[in-house]
C-alpha positions as CSV (number, residue, x, y, z in Angstrom):
1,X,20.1,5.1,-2.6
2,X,19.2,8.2,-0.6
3,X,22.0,8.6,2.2
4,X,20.2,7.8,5.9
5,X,21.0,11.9,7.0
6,X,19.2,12.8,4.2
7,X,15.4,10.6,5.4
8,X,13.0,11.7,7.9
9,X,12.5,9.0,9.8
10,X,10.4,10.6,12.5
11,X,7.0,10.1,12.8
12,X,5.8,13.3,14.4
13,X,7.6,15.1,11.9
14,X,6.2,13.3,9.3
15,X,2.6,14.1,10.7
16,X,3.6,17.9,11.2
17,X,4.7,17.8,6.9
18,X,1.5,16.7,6.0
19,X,-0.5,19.5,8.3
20,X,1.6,22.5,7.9
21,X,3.4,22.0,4.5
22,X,3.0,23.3,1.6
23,X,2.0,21.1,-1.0
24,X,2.9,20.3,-4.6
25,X,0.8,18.0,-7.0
26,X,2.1,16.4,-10.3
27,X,-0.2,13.4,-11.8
28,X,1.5,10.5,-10.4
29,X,3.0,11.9,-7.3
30,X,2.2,14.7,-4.3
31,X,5.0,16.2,-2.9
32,X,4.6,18.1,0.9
33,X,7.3,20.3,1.9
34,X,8.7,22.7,3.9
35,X,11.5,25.3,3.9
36,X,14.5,24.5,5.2
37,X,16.5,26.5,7.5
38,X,19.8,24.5,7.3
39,X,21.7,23.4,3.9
40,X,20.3,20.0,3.8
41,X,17.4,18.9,2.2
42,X,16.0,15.8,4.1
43,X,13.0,13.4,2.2
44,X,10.7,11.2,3.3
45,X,8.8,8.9,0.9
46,X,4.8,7.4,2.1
47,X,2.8,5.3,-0.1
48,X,-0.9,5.1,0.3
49,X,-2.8,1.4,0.4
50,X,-4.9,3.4,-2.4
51,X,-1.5,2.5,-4.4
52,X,-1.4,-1.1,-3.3
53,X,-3.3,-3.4,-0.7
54,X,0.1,-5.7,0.2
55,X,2.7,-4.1,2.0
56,X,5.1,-5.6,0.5
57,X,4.9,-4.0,-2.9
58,X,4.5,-0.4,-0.9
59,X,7.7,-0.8,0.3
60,X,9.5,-2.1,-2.8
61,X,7.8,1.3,-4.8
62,X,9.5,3.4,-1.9
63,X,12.7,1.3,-2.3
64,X,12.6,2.2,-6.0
65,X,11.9,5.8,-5.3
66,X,14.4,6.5,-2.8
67,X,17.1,4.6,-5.7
């Protein structure tokens, strides 16, 4: 499991990732990013409803992810 100081868990940062990042496709997942200026690399996971309707399986794909 992916350590809690290593999540973005702010929304605002989250929205500024996915209009100023730079962006990285691969056929089964997108990847935004941005440079870091500190040593520690901090991830934040977002599935789409395109993926699946129920909430509940989003968040048990993002659970699997962030394992």
């Amino acid at each position: 499991m992916l350590s809690k100081k290593n999540r973005i868990g702010n929304r605002d940062v989250i929205k500024m990732l996915f209009n100023k990042g730079k962006l990285h496709k691969d056929r089964f997942l997108v990847f935004k990013y941005e440079e870091s200026t500190n040593n520690t690399s901090r991830f934040a996971v977002v599935v789409s409803k395109k993926v699946h309707k129920k909430a509940v399986k989003r968040n048990l794909l993002r659970r699997q992810i962030f394992e």
